[in-house]
N, C-alpha and C positions, 0 to 999 in steps of 0.2 A: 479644253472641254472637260477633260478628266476629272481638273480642278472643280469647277461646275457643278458637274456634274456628282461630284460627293459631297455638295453642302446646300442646304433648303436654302441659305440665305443668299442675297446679292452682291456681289465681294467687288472690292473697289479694284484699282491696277494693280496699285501698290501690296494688298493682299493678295493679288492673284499670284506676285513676283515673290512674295516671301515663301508660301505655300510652296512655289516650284522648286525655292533655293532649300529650303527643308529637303524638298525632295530630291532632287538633285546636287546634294552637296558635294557631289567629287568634281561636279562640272565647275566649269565659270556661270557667274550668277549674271541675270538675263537683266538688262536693262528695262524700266517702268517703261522707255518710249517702245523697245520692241512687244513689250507686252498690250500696250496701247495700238500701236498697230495692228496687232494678230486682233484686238478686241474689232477693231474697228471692221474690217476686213471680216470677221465671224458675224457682227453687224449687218452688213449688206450682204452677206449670203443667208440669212435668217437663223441664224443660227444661236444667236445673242440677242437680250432685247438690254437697251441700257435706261436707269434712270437719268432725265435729265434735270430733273427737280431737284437732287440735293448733290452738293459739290463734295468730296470728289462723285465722279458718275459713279453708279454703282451697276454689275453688268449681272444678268441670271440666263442658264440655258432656257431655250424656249422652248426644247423639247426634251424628253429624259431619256438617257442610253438608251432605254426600250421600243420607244418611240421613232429615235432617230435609226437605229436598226431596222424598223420594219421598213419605215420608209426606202431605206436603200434597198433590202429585198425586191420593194413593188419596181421601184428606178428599175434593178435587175431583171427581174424578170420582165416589166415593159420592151425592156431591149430583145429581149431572148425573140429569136425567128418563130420558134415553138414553146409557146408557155407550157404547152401540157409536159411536152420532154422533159421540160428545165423542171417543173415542179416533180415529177416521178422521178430525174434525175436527184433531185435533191432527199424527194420522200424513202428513196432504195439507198440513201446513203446515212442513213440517219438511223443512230444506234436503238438498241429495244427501247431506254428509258424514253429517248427522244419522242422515239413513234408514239409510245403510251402516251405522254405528254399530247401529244398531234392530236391522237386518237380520241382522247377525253376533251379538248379543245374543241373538233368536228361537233361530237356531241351534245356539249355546249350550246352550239349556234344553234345546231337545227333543231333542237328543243325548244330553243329562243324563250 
């Protein structure tokens, strides 16, 4: 997703595999099928949309780091017994710039 998610465009496997091996040059370099699988599998969890129009497929995140963070947030706190806790737990943890950020945020909305 990393990969993805640092480039506007739709990267094929084979792009996805050289990117990683750049990145990871001290490792061993990852096979196109396991790359293909992890695509595929990010596929059926929504995570990935692929083209199927032009050969090789080419795959894009469907959502952006930002995006995909808030969502796990809501996941989170869905779970939480006490949403209000978990949010004050969260909002009492969260450094001054954080908060100002929060704070101007709040604002934001309900000015709408």
């Amino acid at each position: 997703m990393e990969q993805l998610w640092a480039t506007d465009a739709a990267l094929t496997a084979n792009e996805l595999r050289d990117a990683l091996a750049l990145r990871d040059s001290a490792e061993r370099a990852v096979a196109t099928t396991t790359v293909l699988t992890v695509l595929s599998r990010l596929e059926r969890k929504g995570f990935v949309s692929r083209s199927r129009d032009v050969r090789p497929h080419r795959y894009r995140a469907l959502l952006s780091r930002e995006e995909h963070t808030a969502e796990l947030m809501h996941e989170v706190l869905d779970r939480a017994s006490d949403r209000d806790a978990a949010l004050a737990r969260f909002v009492g943890t969260a450094s001054a710039g954080e908060a100002a950020t929060l704070r101007r945020l709040l604002d934001e909305i309900t000015r709408g």
